[in-house]
N, C-alpha and C positions, 0 to 999 in steps of 0.2 A: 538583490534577488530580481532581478532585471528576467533572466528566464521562467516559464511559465510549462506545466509538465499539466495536462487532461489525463482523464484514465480512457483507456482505449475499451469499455465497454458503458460507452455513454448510452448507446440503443441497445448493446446485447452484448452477450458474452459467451457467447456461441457463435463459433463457425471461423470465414474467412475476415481476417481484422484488417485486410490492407485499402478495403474504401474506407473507413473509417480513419486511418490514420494518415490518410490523403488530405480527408474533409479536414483533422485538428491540423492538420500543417498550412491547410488555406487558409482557418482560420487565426491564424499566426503562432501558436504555440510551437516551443522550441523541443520541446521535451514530452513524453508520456509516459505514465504509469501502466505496466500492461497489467492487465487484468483480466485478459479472455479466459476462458474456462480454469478459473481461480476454483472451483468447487467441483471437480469432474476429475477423475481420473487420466484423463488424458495425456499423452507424453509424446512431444514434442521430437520429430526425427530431425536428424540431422541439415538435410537436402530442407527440409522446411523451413529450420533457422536460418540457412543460408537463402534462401529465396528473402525471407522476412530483412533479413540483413541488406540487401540490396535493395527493398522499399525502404528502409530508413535512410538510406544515402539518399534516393530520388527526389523525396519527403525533404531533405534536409533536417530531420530530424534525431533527437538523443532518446537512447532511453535510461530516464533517471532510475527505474524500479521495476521490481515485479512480485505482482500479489502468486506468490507460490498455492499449491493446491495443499489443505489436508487431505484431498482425497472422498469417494465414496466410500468402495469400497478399502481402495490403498489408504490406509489411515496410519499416519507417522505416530501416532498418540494409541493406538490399538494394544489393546491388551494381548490377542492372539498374535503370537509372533511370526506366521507368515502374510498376517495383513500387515502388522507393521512392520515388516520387511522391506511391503511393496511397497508402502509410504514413504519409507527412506529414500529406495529411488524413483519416488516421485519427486520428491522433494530433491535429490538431487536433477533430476531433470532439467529441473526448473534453475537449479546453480547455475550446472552449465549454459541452458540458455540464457543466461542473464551475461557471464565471464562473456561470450559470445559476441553478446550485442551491447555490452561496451556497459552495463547496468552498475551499479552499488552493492545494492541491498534485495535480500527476496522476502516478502512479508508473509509471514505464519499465523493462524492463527492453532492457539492451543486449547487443551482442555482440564480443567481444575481436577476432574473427576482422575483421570487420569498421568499423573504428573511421573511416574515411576516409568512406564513406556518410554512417555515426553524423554525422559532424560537419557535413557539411552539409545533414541534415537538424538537427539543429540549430540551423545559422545560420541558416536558415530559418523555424522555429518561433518562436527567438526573439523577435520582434518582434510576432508574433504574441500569445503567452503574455503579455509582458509588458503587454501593451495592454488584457487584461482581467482582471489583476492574479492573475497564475495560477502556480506555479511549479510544474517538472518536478523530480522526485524519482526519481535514479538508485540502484536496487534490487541491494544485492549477491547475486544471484541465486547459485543449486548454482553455476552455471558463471562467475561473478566472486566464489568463496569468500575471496581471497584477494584482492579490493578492486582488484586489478588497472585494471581500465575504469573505474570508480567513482571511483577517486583520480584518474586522469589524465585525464578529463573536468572535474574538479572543480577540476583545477587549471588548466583553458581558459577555462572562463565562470565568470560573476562570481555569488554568491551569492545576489545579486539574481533571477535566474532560475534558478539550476541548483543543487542541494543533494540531499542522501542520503536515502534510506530503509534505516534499518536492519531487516531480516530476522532474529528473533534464531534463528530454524530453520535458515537457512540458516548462519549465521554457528555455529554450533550443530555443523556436520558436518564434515565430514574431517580435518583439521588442527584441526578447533575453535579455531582462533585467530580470530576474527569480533570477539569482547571487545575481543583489543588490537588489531585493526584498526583499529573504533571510537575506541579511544581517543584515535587521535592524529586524529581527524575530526569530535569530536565540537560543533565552530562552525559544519557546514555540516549538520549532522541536522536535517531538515525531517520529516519523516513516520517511523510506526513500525508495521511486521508484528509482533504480539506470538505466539508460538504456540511449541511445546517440540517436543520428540523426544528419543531415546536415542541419539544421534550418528551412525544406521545411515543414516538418511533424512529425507526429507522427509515427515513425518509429521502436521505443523498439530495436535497436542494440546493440549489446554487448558492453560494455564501452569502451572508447579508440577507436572505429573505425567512431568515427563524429566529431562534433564540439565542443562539451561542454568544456568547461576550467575545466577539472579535478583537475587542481592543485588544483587553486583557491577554488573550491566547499571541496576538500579534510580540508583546512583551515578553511574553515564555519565551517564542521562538527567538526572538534577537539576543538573550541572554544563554542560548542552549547551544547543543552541540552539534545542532544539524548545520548543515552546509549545503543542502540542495536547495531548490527553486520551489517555488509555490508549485502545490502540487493540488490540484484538485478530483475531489471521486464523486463530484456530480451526477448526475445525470437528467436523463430529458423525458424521465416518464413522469416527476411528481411536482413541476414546477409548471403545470399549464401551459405551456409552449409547445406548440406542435408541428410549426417551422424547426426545423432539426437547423439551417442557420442560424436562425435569430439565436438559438440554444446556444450555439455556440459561441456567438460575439459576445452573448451575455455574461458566458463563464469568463471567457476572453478579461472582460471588462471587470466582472468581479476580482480575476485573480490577479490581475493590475492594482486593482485596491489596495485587497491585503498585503500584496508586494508594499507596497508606500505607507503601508499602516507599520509594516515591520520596519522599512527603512526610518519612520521616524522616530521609532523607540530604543 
């Protein structure tokens, strides 16, 4: 795991993303997690992806993933069938531009309350997703700590389209049992939130500066079925650094680490 993927909303996640994935490609990373308005309705035009597509050639850069939207008001998980309508093609939006710019996986978050919508937007997307070789990556978000939706989703559709993203932030808080969640899950990890905290919150700190047991999670990963690069969902509002470079050499360096921590398990 020699490559190294940032999430493209290290300062924000809003707006225009192509200074920022300038600055992670100077900072040497190979790859990015896009995550620009991950929580917004917005949809993605065509002539857009193609612009976006020709900064990643520039860049020299990949994109390993992308954090899909559920939507404000478009909510794939919606009870009322004309919002979760427009969820589904938000959600596919976000397929397409992933098949587009050469991605894997597009990351979801769900909701517990909800799981009967969930599912048929799902049967729905499916055919979809799978037709431009795309898979959905169900994210144990604050509110599925305890893998709840995650697991019982995982265990409806087939791995072929439907697989995990582990969260180690999240998986990091309350109960902090996220680790051995993982553990008995670890054939269906498709995609990885890499970022720390002190178990209080949701904090996205560079790796190594909280609580997480990096060793241990480093082991998950080398026994599991992921196959991308170190991916990290830091950012640079909760780690005291207000050089937006230095931020970056540091994730740089952190995700170097874990690279080497995984390599040697």
């Amino acid at each position: 795991m020699k490559s190294l993927a940032l999430t493209t909303d290290y300062a924000t996640s809003r707006g225009d993303a192509t200074p920022y994935l300038r600055r992670i490609a100077a900072a040497g990373f190979t790859h990015v997690h896009w995550c620009h308005e991950w929580n917004t309705d917005y949809e993605y035009a065509p002539a857009e992806i193609d612009a976006l597509q020709k900064c990643f050639i520039e860049c020299g850069l990949k994109l390993l993933d992308l954090h899909g939207s559920a939507g404000h008001k478009h909510r794939w998980f919606a009870p009322a069938e004309t919002e979760r309508r427009a969820g589904v093609a938000l959600v596919q939006n976000r397929i397409e531009m992933t098949a587009r710019l050469g991605g894997q996986s597009v990351v979801m978050h769900a909701h517990s309350d909800f799981l009967d919508p969930l599912r048929r937007s799902l049967d729905e997307l499916q055919p979809f997703a799978r037709q431009r070789g795309i898979r959905i990556a169900i994210e144990n978000t604050e509110e599925t700590n305890h893998f709840t939706t995650p697991r019982q989703l995982l265990s409806e559709y087939p791995p072929e389209f439907l697989g995990l993203c582990y969260d180690s932030g999240h998986g990091n808080m309350g109960d902090r049992h996220g680790l051995d969640e993982l553990e008995t899950l670890t054939d269906r990890l498709i995609a990885l939130h890499l970022h720390d905290n002190d178990g209080t919150g949701d904090q996205h700190k560079l790796m190594f500066t909280g609580t997480v047991d990096w060793s241990r999670l480093a082991k998950l990963i080398a026994r599991s079925s992921y196959r991308g690069c170190v991916s990290s969902e830091s950012n640079n509002h909760n780690n005291g650094l207000t050089d937006e470079t230095e931020f970056l050499s540091q994730a740089f360096a952190a995700g170097h680490r874990f690279a080497a921590l995984i390599a040697a398990s």
